[in-house]
N, C-alpha and C positions, 0 to 999 in steps of 0.2 A: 606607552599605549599598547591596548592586546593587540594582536592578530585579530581578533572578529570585529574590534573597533575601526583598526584599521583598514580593514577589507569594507566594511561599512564606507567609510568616511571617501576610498577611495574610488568607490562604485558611485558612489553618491554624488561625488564631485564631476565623475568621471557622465554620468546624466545630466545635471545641471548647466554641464558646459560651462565658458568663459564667461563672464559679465563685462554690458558692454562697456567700452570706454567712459571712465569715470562713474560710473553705475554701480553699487554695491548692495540694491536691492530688490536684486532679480527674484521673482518671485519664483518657490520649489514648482515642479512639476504636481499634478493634483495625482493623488494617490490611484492605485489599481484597484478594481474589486477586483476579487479573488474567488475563482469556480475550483471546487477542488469535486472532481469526478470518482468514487472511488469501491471499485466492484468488490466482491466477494470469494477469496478461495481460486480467482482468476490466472492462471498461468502466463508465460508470454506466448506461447504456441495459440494460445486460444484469442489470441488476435485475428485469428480467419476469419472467426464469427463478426467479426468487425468492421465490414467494410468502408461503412461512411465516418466511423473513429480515426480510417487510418487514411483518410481521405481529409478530414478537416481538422483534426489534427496535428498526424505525422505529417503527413502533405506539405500544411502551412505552419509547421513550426517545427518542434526538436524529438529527436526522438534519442532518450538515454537508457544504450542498446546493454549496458551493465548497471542495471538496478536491482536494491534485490531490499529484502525486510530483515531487519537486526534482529529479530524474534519472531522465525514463521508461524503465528499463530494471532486469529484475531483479535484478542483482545487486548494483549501489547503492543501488537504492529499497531491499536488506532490510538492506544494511547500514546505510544510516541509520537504517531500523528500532531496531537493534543499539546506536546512538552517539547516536541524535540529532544527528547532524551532517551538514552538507552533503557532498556526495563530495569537493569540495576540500581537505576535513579528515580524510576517516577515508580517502581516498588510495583507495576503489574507484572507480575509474573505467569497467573494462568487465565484461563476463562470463568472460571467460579473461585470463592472463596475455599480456604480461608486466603490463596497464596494470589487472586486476581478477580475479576469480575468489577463489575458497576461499583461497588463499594471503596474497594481497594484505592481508586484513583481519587488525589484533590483535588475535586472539582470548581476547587474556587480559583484556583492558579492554571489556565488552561488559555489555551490561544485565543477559544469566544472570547472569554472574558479581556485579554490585551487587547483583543480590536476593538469590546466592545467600548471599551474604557477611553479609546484612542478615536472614539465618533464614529466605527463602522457598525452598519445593520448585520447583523448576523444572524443566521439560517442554518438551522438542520434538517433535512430532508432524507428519513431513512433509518435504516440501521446507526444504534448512538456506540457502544459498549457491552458485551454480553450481562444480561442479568438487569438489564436495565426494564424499569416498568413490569416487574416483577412483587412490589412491595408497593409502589406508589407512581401515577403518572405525572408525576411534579416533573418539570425541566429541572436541569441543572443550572447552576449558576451562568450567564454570558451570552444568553440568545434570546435576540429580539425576536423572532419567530421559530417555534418547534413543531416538527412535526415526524417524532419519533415510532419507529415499530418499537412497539411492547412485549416483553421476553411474557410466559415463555411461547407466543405465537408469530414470532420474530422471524422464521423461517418456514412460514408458509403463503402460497402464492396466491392462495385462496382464505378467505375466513381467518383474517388476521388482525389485530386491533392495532390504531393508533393515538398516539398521546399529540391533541392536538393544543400545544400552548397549554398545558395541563390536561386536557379533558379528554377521556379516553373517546372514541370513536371508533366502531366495529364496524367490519367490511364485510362483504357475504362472498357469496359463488359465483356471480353474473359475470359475463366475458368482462362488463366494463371494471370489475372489481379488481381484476388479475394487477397485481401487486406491483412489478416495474412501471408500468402503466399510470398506477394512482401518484405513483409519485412525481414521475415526468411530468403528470400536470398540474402539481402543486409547485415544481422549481422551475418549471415555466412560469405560471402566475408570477411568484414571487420576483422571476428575473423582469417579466412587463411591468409588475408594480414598483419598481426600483427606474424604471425611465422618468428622465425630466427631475428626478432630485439629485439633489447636491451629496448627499449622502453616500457614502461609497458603501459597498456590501461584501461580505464574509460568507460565498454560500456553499455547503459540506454535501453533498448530493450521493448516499451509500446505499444504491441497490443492492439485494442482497445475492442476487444472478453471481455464478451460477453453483451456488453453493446449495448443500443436499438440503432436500425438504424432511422438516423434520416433524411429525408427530407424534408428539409426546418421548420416548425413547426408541422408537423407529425413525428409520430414514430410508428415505429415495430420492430417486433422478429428481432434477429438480426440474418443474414441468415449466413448456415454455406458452409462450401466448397466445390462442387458440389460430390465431393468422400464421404462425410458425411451425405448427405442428409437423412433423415428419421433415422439415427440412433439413435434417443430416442423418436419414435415415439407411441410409449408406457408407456413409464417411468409413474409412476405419480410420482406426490406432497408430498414429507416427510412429515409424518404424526405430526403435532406438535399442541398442545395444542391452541398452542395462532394463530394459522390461522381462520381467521374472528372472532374473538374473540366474545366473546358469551355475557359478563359479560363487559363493559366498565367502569363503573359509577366510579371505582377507579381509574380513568383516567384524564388529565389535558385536557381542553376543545376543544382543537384541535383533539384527538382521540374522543373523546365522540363525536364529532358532525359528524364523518363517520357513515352513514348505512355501515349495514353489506351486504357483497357480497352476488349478486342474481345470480341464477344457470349461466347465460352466462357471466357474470364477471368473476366466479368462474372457468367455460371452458377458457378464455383468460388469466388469469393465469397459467394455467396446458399448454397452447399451447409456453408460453413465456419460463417458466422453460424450455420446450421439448428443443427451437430454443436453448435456451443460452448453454445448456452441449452440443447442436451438434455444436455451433462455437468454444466452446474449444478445438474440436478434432484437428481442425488446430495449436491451440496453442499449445498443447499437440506435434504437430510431430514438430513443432517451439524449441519446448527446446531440444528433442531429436537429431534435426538436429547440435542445435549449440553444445551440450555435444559432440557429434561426432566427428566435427570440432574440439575441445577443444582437444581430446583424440589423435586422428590422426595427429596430428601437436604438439604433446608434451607440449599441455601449463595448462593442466590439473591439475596436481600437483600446477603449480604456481598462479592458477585463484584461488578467489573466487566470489561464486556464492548466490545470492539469489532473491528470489523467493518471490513475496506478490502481491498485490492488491491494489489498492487506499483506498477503500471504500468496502462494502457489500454492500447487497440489500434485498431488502423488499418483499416477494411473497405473499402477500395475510395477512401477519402477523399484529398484530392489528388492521385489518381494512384496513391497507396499501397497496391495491393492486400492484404495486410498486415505486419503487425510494428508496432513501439513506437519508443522513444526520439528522435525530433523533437520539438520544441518545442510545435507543435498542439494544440488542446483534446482530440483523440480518444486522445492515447496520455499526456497530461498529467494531464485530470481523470479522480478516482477517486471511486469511493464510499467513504462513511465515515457507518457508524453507529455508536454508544453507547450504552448502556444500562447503566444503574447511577446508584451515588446523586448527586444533585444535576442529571444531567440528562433534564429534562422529557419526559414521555412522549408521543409525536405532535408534537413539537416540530422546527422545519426555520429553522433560521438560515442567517445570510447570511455566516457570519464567513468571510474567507479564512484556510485553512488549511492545511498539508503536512506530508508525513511525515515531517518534523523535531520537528512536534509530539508527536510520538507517543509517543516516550522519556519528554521530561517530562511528558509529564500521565502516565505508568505511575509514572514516581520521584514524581510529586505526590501520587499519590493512594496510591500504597502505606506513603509518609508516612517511613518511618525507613529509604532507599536514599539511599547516599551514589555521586553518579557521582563516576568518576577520570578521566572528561573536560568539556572547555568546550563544552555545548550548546546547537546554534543556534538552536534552538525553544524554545517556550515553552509550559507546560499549557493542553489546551482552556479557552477561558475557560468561565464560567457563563450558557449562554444567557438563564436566567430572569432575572440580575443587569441585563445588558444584552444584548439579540438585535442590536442594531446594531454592538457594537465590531468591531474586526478589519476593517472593509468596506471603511477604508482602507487597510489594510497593503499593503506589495509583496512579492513572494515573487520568489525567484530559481529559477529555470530553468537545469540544466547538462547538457551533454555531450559526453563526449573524442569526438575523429573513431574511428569504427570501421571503415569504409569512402567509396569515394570518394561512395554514397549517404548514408552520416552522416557529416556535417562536424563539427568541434567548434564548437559555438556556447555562448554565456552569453546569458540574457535574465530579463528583470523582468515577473511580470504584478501589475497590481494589478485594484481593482475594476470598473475599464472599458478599460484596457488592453493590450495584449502588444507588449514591444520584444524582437526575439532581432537577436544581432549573431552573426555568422558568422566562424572564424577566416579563412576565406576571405577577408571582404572584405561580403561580401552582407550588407542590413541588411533586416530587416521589422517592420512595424508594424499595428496593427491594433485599430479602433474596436471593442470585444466589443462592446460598445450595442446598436451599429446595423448590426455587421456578424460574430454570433456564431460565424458557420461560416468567418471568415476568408477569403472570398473577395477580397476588397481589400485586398492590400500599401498604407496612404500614406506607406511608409518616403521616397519622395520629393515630396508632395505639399506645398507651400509653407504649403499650411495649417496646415498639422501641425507646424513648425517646432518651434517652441515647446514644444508637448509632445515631442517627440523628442530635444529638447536636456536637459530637464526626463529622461527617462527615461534616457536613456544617465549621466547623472551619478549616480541612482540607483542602472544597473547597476554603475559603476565600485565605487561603493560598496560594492556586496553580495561583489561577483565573487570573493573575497578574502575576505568578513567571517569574522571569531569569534565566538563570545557576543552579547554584547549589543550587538556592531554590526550584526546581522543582522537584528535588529528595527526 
């Protein structure tokens, strides 16, 4: 029997409970719907902007305080969403072709399609895949209702089109148009139209907050909802060590070749952080709305709920004035909350965990979803069972060269450390301990030997893996 079978089989029973005396045909528990919440470009710092998130969420359920994305970047972080597999395996590697985007992915093997196979309603609501609705507003295979932004107007908060179940639909400029908004009250509907049937639901909810608004090949702050305006019009910039980073030279030649920010750089940062916590506040009364929805129509109890991010982002951190996809804890770690049965309410574990996991614990906990792929993750464990497992696990870190600023590198982090090796050639290493903001590379420090020889064999390992070697 594998290890995922068996972790299955012993969760399962371990739900089920005893049968009673002479009884052998207890009937399974009825399956979960499944909210899966999931922002855009979202840091974990950027949980301020959040207050009724971290209120009905964290609050009443789990918060997994080490989560992070196997591929910072969005268009493999949602396809692993989609597989449960690292980008090695489901082959998205960027945002556009030829090496990722909408195409790249088989959309006929995707988790819609398990639940929908397996009798769940399934719903997109949002942001699907870059590049998506660029060529055609056809859904993709596995959803009983769509209601997709269309590339390339996909990130704008005003004047943006939707594929609704095929059929394109155009938004304008009017307050009520403002784009977190339209969709909050579409996965509302959808979650009231799901009351009173027996049918369980699959619903995928991806605002695109608070990721830059982009037109056409310009970008800005991404604006927030006319009720929000100006409220973090003061805030500053979390104070962190490695913001414009002082000290490079321990760095792989792609950082080292940034100048450090000059004072109005440094201004257009502090104005970007402001914009992004004020589009959250829309996202913020977004979850709120559908928890409400949830509560008010009794399906509360039977949902679970979570909550993450594609990707982080970069403010100003090594040099990075912004964007994703480096190795770094800034564009790496995500938030990730839970909520539903079995985990603890106000609860904050330490397990390492990524968005590989995400798949399986949706197919574990929906219970009768059969995937038609090998995934490299494995269900959230049960914090209350054990708060300490997972704290040694390693997780791997990928991604293709996209430019000569992102190189392709593979790296392992585990619980106190980060090894990224560079296709370049450049290696880095780094004590999270006692050095959380990465500002010391001891990829050559003689001390460290040991552990770097110890990691690199680990990476070898992962770099590659399938299934159960990925654990």
């Amino acid at each position: 029997m594998s290890r995922w079978t068996f972790l299955l089989v012993v969760v399962v029973a371990s739900l089920l409970g005893p049968a009673p005396s002479g009884r052998t045909d207890s009937p399974a528990p009825e399956p979960l719907n499944v909210l899966v919440i999931m922002t855009d470009d979202q840091t974990e710092a950027d949980m301020v902007a959040l207050p009724e998130t971290r209120k009905l969420l964290a609050g009443r359920g789990t918060t997994f305080v080490h989560s992070f994305a196997s591929y910072p970047l969005c268009c493999p972080s949602r396809a692993t969403l989609l597989t449960g597999q690292y980008s090695h395996n489901h082959g998205v590697r960027a945002n556009a072709p030829p090496l990722g985007g909408y195409p790249r992915l088989d959309h006929s093997n995707t988790l819609a399609v398990w639940l929908q196979a397996a009798g769940y309603y399934t719903a997109l609501v949002g942001k699907y895949l870059n590049g998506y609705g660029m060529h055609s507003p056809a859904p993709p295979p596995g959803w009983s209702r769509w209601f997709g932004l269309m590339d390339p107007s996909t990130y704008r908060f005003y004047g943006y089109k939707v594929s609704v179940d095929g059929v394109p639909v155009q938004y304008g400029d009017r307050e009520e148009d403002y784009q977190t908004d339209v969709l909050a009250a579409e996965a509302e509907r959808i979650i009231r139209s799901r009351a009173g049937t027996q049918q369980p639901f699959f619903l995928w909810v991806t605002p695109v907050a608070p990721h830059l608004e982009m037109m056409g090949r310009r970008q800005f702050p991404p604006r927030p909802a006319p009720r929000h305006e100006g409220a973090f019009a003061r805030e500053p910039l979390p104070a962190k060590p490695s913001f414009n980073e002082v000290d490079v030279r321990d760095k792989p030649p792609h950082i080292r070749k940034r100048p450090r920010l000059n004072p109005s750089q440094i201004q257009e940062v502090v104005e970007l952080h402001r914009a992004r916590l004020a589009s959250l506040l829309a996202v913020d009364d977004l979850v709120e709305r559908l928890v409400r929805a949830l509560e008010e129509t009794g399906q509360m109890d039977r949902t679970l709920i979570l909550f993450t991010s594609d990707n982080g982002f970069f403010l100003g951190e090594h040099r990075v004035p912004k964007g994703k996809f480096l190795p770094y804890e800034e564009a790496s770690r995500v938030p990730l909350l839970v909520r539903g049965r079995d985990f603890p309410e106000g609860h904050r574990v330490a397990q390492l965990v990524s968005n590989v996991d995400l798949a399986p614990t949706i197919v574990h906990w929906t219970q009768r979803v059969a995937p038609a792929r090998v995934m490299d993750g494995r269900p959230l464990q049960f914090p209350a069972a054990d708060p300490g497992e997972g704290r040694d696990r390693t997780l791997l870190l990928e991604g293709a060269r996209l430019n000569s600023n992102s190189p392709e590198y593979a790296a392992v982090r585990d619980g106190r450390w980060l090894y990224v090796e560079y296709a370049t050639g450049g290696r880095e290493l780094y004590d999270l301990r006692n050095d959380p903001y990465q500002i010391r590379s001891l990829h050559a420090a003689r001390a460290t030997a040991g552990v770097r020889q110890d990691l690199a064999a680990r990476l070898a390992r992962l770099r590659d893996c399938s299934g159960e070697e990925c654990f």
